[in-house]
PADO-316045 format. One record per residue: x, y, z of N, C-alpha, C in turn; residue in one letter. Coordinates in steps of 0.05 Angstrom, whole numbers, plus 5000, padded with zeros to 4 digits. Layout:
% PADO-316045
XYZXYZXYZA;...
END
This chain:
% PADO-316045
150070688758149970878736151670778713X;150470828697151770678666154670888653X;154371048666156171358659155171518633X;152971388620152271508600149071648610X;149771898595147172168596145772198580X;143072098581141472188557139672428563X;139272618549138472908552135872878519X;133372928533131472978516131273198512X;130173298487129473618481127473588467X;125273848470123273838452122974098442X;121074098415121174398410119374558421X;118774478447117674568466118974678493X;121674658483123274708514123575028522X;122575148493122675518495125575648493X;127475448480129875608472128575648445X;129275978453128776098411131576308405X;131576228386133776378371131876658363X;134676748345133277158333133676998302X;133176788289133576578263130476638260X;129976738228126876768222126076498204X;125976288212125176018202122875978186X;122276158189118976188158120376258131X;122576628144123376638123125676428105X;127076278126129276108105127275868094X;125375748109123775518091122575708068X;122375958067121776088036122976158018X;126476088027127576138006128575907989X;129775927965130175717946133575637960X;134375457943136475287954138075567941X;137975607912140075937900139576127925X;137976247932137476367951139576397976X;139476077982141076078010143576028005X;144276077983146875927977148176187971X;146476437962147176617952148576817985X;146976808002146076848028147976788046X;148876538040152476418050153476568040X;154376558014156676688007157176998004X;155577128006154977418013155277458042X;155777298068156177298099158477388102X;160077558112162777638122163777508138X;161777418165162577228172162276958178X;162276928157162776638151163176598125X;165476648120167976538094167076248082X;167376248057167275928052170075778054X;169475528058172175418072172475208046X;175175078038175574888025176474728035X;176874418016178474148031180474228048X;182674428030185174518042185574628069X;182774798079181774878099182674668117X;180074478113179874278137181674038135X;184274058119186073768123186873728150X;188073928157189673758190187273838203X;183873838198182173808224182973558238X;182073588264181273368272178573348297X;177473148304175473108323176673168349X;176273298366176273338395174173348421X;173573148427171373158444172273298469X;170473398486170773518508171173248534X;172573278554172973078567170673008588X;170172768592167172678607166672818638X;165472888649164473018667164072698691X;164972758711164072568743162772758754X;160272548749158172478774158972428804X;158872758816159472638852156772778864X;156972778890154672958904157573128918X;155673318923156773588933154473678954X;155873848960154474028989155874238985X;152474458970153474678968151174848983X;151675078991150275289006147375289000X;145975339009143775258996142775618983X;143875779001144276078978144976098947X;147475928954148275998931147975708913X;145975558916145775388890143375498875X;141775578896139175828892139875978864X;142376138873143476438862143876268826X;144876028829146275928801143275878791X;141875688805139975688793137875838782X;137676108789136076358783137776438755X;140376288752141076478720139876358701X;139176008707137275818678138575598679X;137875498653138375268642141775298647X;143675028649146175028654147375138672X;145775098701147275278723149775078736X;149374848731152674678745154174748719X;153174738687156074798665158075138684X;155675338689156675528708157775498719X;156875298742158375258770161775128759X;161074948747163574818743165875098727X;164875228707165875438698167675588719X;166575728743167375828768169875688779X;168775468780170975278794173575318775X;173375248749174775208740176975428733X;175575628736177275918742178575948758X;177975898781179175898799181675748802X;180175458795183275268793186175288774X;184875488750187075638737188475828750X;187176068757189076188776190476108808X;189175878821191875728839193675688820X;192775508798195375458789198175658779X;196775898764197675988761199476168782X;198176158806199376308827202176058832X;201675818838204275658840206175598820X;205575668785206175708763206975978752X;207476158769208476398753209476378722X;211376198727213276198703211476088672X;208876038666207375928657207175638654X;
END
């Protein structure tokens, strides 16, 4: 395995947003610009905003096998698309509060 993941999507995969995409291809560029800045939320930001940004990637995920119940990979899988980002989610809860149980002090 190369460690790299390539993930295809099509606009066929049936994620839809509540975004009315007829109506924004009908509006003019004043239109949408007007449309930003009338949003509450979402403020316009300046340079000054984003000086100390910086890039943060999320850290890479290992590839292992597991042996899990076969109930409950069922159960993750019945919620959709992203049921190991879930699973791992779970886990990862968990592994916060051990810690925090051996970490009281924060």
């Amino acid at each position: 395995m190369s460690g790299k993941r390539i993930v295809r999507r099509s606009s066929e995969d049936g994620r839809k947003g509540e975004t009315d995409w007829n109506r924004v291809d009908a509006m003019t560029e004043e239109e949408v610009e007007a449309a930003a800045k009338s949003d509450p939320d979402a403020p316009l930001t300046d340079e000054e905003f984003w000086k100390d940004a910086a890039i943060v990637l999320p850290e890479a995920k290992e590839a292992i096998s597991l042996r899990i119940d076969r109930d409950v990979l069922k159960w993750f899988k019945a919620q959709g698309r992203g049921y190991q980002t879930r699973m791992n989610a779970v886990l990862r809860t968990y592994m916060n509060a051990k810690r925090a149980d051996h970490n009281p002090s924060g």
